[in-house]
N, C-alpha and C positions, 0 to 999 in steps of 0.2 A: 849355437849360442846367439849369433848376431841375428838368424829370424826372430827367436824369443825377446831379444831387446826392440829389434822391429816391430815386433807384434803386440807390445805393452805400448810403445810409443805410438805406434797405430790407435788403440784402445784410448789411451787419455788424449790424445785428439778430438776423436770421437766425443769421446764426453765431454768434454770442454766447449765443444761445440753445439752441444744439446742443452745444455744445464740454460746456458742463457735463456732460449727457447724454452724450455720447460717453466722459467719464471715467468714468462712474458705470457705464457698459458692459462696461468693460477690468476687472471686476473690484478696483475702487477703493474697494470700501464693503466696510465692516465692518458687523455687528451685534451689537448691545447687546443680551441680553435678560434680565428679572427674574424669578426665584424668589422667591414667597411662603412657601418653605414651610411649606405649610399652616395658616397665620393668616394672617385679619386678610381686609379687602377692597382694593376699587379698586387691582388689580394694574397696573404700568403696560405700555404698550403697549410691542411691539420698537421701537429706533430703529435705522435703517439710516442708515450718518452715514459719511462720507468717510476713507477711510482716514489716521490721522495727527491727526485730529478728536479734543475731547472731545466724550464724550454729555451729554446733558443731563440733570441733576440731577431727579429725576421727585417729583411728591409725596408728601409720608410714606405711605403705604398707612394705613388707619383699623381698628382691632384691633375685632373682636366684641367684646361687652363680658361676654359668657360664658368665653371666652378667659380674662380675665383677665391678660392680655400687652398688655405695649408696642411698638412698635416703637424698634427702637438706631438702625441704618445702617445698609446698603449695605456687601457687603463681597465681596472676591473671593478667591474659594479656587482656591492653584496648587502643586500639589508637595506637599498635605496641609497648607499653612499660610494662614490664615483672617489676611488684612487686608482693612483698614476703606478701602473704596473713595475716593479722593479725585476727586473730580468733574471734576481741572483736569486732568486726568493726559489724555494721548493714549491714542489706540484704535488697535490697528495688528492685532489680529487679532477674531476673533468673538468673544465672551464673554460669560459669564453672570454678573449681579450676583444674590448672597443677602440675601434680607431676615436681618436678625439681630433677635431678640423676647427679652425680657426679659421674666420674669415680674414681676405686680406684689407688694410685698411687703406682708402683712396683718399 
């Protein structure tokens, strides 16, 4: 008796650990990915994150200090219009987030 309850609790393991995998298979993930352009460092990594998902809010990116720029936010450009990315918002296709930099004012 206790191998058979072993052996079911083995089996939905098993499954439970596949099923995620098999969604992520079908074409279920989205990716996230940041522009720098061109300032500043520690760009963040793509997130590949479940379709329907928000991404993950990544760290401010750190400006060279020759630059002479800040970093604003995150922002995504659709249709030739520049909004300010909000982090709660779902992911339902690929996408690219823009750093937005602000110069500093002397």
């Amino acid at each position: 008796m206790k191998k058979r309850i072993f052996g079911l609790l083995l089996s939905l393991c098993l499954v439970m650990a596949l099923v995620p995998n098999l969604a992520m298979a079908d074409g279920d993930t989205v990716t996230v990915s940041f522009d720098m352009k061109d300032h500043g460092t520690g760009a963040p990594v793509n997130q590949t994150i479940p379709k329907g998902t928000p991404a993950v809010e990544p760290e401010d990116p750190v400006p060279l200090p020759e630059e002479k720029f800040y970093f604003g936010y995150w922002t995504y450009i659709r249709n030739y219009f520049v909004t300010r990315w909000d982090f709660s918002n779902n992911v339902n296709d690929d996408m690219t987030l823009s750093a937005l930099w602000f110069p500093w004012e002397t």
